[in-house]
C-alpha positions as CSV (number, residue, x, y, z in Angstrom):
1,X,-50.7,-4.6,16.2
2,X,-49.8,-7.5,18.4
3,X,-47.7,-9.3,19.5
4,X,-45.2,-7.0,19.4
5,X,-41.3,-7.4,20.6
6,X,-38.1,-4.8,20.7
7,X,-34.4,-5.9,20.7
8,X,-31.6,-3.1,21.4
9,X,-29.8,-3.3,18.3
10,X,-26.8,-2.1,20.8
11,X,-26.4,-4.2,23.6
12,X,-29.2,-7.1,22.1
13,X,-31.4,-6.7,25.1
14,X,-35.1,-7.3,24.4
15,X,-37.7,-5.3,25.8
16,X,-41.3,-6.8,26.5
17,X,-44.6,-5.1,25.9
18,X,-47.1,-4.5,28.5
19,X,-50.5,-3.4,29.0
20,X,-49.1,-0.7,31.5
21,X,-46.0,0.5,33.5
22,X,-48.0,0.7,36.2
23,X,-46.4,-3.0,38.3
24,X,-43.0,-2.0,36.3
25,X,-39.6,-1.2,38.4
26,X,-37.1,0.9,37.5
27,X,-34.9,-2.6,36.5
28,X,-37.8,-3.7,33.7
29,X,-37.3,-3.2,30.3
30,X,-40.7,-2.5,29.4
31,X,-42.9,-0.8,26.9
32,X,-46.6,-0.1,26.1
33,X,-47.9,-0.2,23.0
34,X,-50.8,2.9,21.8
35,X,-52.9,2.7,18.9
36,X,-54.6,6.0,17.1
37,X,-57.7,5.8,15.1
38,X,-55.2,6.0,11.8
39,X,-53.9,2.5,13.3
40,X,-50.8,3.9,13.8
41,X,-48.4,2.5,16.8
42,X,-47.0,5.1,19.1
43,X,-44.5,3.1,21.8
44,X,-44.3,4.3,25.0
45,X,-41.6,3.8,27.3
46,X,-41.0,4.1,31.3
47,X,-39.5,7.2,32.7
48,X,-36.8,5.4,35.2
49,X,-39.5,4.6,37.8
50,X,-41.5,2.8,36.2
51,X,-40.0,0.9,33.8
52,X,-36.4,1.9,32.7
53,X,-36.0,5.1,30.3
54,X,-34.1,4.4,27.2
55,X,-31.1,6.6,26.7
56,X,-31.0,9.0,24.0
57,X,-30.4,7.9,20.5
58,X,-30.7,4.2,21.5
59,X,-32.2,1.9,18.5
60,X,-34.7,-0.8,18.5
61,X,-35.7,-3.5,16.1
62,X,-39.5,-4.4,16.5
63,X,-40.8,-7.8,15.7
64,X,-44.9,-7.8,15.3
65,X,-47.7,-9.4,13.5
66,X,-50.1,-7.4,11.8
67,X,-53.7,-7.9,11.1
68,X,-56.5,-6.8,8.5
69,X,-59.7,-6.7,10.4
70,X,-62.7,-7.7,9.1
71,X,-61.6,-8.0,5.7
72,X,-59.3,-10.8,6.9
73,X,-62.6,-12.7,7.6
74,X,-62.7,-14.5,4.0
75,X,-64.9,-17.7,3.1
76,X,-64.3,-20.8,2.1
77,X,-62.2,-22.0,-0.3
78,X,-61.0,-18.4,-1.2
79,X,-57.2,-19.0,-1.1
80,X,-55.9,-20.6,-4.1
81,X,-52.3,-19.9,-4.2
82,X,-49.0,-19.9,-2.0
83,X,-46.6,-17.4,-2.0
84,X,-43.3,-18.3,-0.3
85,X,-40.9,-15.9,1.3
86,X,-37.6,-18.4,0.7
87,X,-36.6,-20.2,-2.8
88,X,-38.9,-23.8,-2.6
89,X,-37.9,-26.9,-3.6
90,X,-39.4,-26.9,-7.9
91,X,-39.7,-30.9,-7.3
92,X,-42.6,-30.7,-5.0
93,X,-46.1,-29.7,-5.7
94,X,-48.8,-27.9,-3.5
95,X,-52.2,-27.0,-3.7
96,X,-54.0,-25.1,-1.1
97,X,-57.1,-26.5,0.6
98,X,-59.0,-24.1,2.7
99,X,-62.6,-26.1,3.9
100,X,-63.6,-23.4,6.4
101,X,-64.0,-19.7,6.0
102,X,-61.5,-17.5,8.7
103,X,-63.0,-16.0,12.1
104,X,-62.4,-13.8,14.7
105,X,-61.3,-10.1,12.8
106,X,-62.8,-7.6,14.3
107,X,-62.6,-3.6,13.1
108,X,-60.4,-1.8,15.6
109,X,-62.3,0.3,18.2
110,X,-62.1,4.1,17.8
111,X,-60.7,6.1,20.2
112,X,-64.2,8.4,20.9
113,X,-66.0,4.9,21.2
114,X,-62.7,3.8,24.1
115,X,-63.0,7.4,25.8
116,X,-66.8,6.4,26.3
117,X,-67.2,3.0,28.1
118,X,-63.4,2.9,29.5
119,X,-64.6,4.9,32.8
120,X,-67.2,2.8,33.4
121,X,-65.3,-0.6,33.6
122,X,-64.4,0.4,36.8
123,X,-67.6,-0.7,38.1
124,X,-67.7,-4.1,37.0
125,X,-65.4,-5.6,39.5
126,X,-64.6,-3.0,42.2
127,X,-60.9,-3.0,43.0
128,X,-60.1,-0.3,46.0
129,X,-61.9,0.6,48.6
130,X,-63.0,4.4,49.1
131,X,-66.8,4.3,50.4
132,X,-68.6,2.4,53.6
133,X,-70.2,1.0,50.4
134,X,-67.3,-0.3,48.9
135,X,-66.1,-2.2,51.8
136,X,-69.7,-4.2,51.9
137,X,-69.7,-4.7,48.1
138,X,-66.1,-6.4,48.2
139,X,-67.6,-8.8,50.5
140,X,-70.5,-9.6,48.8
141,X,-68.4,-9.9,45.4
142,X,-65.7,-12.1,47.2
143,X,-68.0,-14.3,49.4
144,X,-70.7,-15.0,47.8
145,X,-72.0,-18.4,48.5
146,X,-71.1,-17.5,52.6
147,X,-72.6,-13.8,52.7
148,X,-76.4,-13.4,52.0
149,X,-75.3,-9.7,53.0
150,X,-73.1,-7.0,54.3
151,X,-73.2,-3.0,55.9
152,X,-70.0,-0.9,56.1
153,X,-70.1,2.4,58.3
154,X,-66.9,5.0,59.2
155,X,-66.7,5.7,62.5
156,X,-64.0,8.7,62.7
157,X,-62.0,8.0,66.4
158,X,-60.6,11.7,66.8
159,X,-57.4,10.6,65.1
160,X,-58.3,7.9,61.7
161,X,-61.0,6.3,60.3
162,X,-62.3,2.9,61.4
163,X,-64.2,1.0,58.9
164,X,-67.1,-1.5,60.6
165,X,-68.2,-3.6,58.0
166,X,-71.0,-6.1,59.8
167,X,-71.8,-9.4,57.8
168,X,-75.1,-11.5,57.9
169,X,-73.9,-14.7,56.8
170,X,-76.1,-17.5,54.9
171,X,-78.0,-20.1,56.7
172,X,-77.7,-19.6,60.1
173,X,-77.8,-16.3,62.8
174,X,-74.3,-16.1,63.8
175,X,-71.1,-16.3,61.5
176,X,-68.0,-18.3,62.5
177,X,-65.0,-16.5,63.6
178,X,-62.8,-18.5,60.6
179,X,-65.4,-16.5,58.1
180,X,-64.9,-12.9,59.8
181,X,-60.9,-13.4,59.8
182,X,-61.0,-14.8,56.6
183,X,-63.1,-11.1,55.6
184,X,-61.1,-9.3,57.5
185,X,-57.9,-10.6,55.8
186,X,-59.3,-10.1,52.5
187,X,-60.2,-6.5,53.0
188,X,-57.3,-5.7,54.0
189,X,-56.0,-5.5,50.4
190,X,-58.3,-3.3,49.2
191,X,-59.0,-1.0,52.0
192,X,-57.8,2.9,51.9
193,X,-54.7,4.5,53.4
194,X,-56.0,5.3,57.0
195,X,-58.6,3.3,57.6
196,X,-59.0,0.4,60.4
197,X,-61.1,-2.5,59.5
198,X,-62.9,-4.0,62.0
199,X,-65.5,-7.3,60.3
200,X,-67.8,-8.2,63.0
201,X,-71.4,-10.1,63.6
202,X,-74.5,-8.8,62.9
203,X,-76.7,-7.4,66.2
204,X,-79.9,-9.4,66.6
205,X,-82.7,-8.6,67.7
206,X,-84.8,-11.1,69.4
207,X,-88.8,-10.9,68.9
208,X,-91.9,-12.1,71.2
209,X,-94.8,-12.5,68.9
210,X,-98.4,-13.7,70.5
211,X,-100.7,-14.7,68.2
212,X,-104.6,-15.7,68.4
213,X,-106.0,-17.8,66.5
214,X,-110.1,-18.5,65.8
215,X,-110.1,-22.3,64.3
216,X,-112.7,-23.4,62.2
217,X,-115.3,-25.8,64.0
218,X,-114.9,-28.4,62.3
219,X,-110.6,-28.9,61.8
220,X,-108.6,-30.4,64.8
221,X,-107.0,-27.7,67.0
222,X,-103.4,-29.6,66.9
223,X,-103.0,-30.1,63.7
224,X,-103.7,-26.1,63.0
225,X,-101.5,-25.5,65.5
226,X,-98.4,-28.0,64.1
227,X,-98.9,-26.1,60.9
228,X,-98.6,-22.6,62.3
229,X,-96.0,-23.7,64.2
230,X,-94.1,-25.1,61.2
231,X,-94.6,-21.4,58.9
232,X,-93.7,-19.1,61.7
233,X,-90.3,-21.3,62.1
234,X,-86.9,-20.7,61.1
235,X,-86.3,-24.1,59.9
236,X,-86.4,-25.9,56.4
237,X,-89.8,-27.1,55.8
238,X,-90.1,-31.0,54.6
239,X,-91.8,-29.3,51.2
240,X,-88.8,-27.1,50.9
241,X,-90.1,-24.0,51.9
242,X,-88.0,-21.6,54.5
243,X,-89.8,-20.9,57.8
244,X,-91.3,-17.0,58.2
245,X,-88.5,-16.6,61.0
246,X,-85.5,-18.5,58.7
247,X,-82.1,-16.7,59.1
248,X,-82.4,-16.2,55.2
249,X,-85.6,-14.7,55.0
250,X,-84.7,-11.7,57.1
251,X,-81.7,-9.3,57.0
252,X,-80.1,-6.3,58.0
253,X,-83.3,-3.7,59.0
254,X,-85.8,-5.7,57.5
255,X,-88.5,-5.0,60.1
256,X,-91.9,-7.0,60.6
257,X,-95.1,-6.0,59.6
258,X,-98.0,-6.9,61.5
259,X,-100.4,-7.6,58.1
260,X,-96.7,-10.2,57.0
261,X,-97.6,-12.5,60.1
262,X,-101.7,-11.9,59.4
263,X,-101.5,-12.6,56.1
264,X,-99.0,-16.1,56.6
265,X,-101.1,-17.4,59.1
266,X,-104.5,-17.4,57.2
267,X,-102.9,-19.7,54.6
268,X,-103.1,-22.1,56.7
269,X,-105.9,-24.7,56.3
270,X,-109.0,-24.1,59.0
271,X,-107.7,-20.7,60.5
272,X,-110.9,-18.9,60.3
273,X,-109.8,-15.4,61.8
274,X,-106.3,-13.9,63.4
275,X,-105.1,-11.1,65.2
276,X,-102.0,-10.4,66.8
277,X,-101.9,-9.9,71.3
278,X,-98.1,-9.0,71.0
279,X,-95.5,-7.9,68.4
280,X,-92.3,-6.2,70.4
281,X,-88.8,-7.1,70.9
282,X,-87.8,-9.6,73.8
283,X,-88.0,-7.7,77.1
284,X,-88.4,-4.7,76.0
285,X,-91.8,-4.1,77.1
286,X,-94.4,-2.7,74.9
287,X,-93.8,-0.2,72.2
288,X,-96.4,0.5,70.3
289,X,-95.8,-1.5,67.4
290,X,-99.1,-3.3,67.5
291,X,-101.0,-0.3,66.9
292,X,-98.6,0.7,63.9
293,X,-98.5,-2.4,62.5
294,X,-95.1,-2.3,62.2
295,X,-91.9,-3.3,64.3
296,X,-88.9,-0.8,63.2
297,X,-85.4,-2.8,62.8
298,X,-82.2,-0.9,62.5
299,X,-80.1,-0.5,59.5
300,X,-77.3,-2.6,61.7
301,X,-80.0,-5.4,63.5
302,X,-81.7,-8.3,62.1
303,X,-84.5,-9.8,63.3
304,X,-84.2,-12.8,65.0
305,X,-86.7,-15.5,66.7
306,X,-86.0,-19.1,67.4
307,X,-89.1,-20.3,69.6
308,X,-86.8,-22.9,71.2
309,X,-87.8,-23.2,74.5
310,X,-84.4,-24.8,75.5
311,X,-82.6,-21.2,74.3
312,X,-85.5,-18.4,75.0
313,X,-83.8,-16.0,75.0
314,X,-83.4,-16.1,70.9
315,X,-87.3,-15.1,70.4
316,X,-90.4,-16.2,71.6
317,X,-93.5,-17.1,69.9
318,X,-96.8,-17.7,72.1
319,X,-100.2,-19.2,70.2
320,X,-103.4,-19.2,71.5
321,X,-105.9,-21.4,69.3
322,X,-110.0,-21.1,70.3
323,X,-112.3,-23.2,69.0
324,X,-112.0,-25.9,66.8
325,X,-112.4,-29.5,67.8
C-alpha cells in the first residue's frame, strides 16, 4: 500500500510516511507504514522522541494507492472499456487501446520469508564499526581502486581502545599522507564509541636474495641475466606482466618461498639449473630460512625488494650466472 499520505482533519497538517522513525525529531510529523501477511496496513507513529506522538482521539484522512499484485500483470489488449469516476462529456467518443501487456506486480513478501533474509542484509554493505575486521573492510569497501588491502588491530592503552588499521595501497610501497587522512576521516563515521583511530603505512620488510644460476652452454650469459633481472623486478614488464617483487604481487604476511623464486627463474630461456645462496631479510643476518625454504612475514609486514642500487636499502638482489657463453 504505497504511496501513502495523512492530513489532520483538525488542524490540516499532513504527516509524511517514512521507512523508519529512526532520523525523526521530536518536531516531525511522521509515520511508518506495516504490512501483515493479510495485507492489512497497521500505521505506526513516533512516541515524542522520535517523531511527534499524536494526541489522543486525533483523526486522520489517508490518501494511498493500492495495488493487485500479480494479477495486475494483464496482457495485451485486455482492457476494453473506461469507467469514469466524474459525469463525461456524451459528445465525445473513446475507445481503449492497450498495445503492450502491464509489468512490474509482484506478490507481496510474507512476513516468515522477511524474518528470514532481513538479518542478513546487514552484511551486504557494512555500516558501523564493531570488530578490528570491520574497520579494514570499510576501507576496502570505500577505497577500492586506491587499497589493494587493509589490517585493523585493538590495542587497549590502560584507559580506551585504539583502533590501528594499516593500509597497503595499490601500485606502489608507500601510501601518500592525502590517502591515510582521507581514511582516517572516513572512518571516523563509522567507528565505535571509545575507540581511537589511528590509519597508518604498512611496515616493510626489505629482502636480500642471492641467486645462482647454471646457464646453458650454448645461450649468452647477458641476455639470461637481463631476463632474470626483468622477472625478479618490481616493475611493469613491456609484455604486461608484473615483476616477482611488484608492490601488487605481495601483501600484508605474504612470505617467500624458496621453490616461488626456483620455480620463476627456470622459466627463463637457457637457465639450465638454480639454487638459492641467500634468502633473509636486509641486515638481519642469517636465519635459517634457506634450509626451510621459507621466509616468515608478519601479519602487519609486507615484503619489499627494489634492487636499486641508488636506494639499497629497499632490498637487494645478487645474481651469480656460470657458464654459458
Amino acid at each position: 500500500m504505497t504511496p501513502i499520505h495523512l492530513r489532520n482533519t483538525g488542524n490540516n497538517s499532513t504527516w509524511s510516511p517514512q521507512y523508519d522513525l529512526i532520523d525523526s525529531n521530536s518536531e516531525d510529523q511522521h509515520f511508518v507504514v506495516e504490512m501483515d501477511n493479510d495485507g492489512q496496513a497497521h500505521l505506526r507513529f513516533g512516541d515524542g522522541e522520535l517523531g511527534i506522538k499524536p494526541a489522543a482521539n486525533t483523526h486522520f484522512q489517508a490518501t494511498y494507492r493500492v495495488g493487485n499484485g500479480l494479477a495486475g500483470n494483464i496482457s495485451a489488449e485486455a482492457i476494453s472499456y473506461i469507467v469514469f469516476h466524474d459525469v463525461f462529456n456524451s459528445g465525445s467518443t473513446l475507445q481503449p487501446h492497450q498495445p503492450f501487456p502491464a509489468i512490474g506486480g509482484t506478490a507481496p513478501e510474507p512476513l516468515s520469508q522477511v524474518k528470514l533474509y532481513a538479518p542478513h542484509l546487514s552484511h551486504e554493505k557494512l555500516e558501523r564499526a564493531i570488530t578490528a575486521d570491520d574497520y579494514a573492510q570499510l576501507v576496502m569497501q570505500h577505497f577500492p581502486t586506491k587499497v589493494q588491502q587493509a589490517t585493523a588491530t585493538l590495542r587497549w592503552t590502560g584507559s580506551r581502545y585504539e583502533v590501528w588499521v594499516t593500509v597497503d595501497p595499490f601500485n606502489k610501497e608507500t601510501v601518500d599522507r592525502k590517502l591515510l587522512q582521507n581514511i582516517t576521516t572516513d572512518l571516523e563515521k563509522y567507528r565505535r564509541i571509545g575507540h581511537d583511530v589511528i590509519v597508518q603505512r604498512a611496515a616493510y620488510v626489505c629482502l636480500d636474495i642471492a641467486m645462482r644460476v647454471d646457464v646453458k652452454f650454448d645461450y649468452l650469459r647477458g641476455h639470461v641475466k637481463a631476463a632474470l633481472l626483468d622477472i625478479f623486478s618490481n616493475r611493469i614488464l613491456p609484455d604486461g606482466r608484473r615483476g616477482f617483487f611488484h608492490p601488487d604481487n605481495l601483501t600484508f604476511g605474504q612470505g617467500i618461498a624458496l621453490s616461488q623464486i626456483v620455480a620463476q627463474a627456470s622459466t627463463v630461456p637457457g637457465v639450465e639449473s638454480v639454487s638459492i645462496t641467500k634468502l633473509e631479510r636486509l641486515f638481519a643476518g642469517d636465519n635459517q630460512e634457506i634450509e626451510a625454504g621459507f621466509l616468515p612475514i608478519a601479519s602487519s609486514e609486507i615484503a619489499r625488494l627494489d634492487n636499486n642500487p641508488n636506494f639499497p636499502e629497499n632490498g637487494k638482489f645478487t645474481l651469480d650466472l656460470r657458464g654459458g657463453r
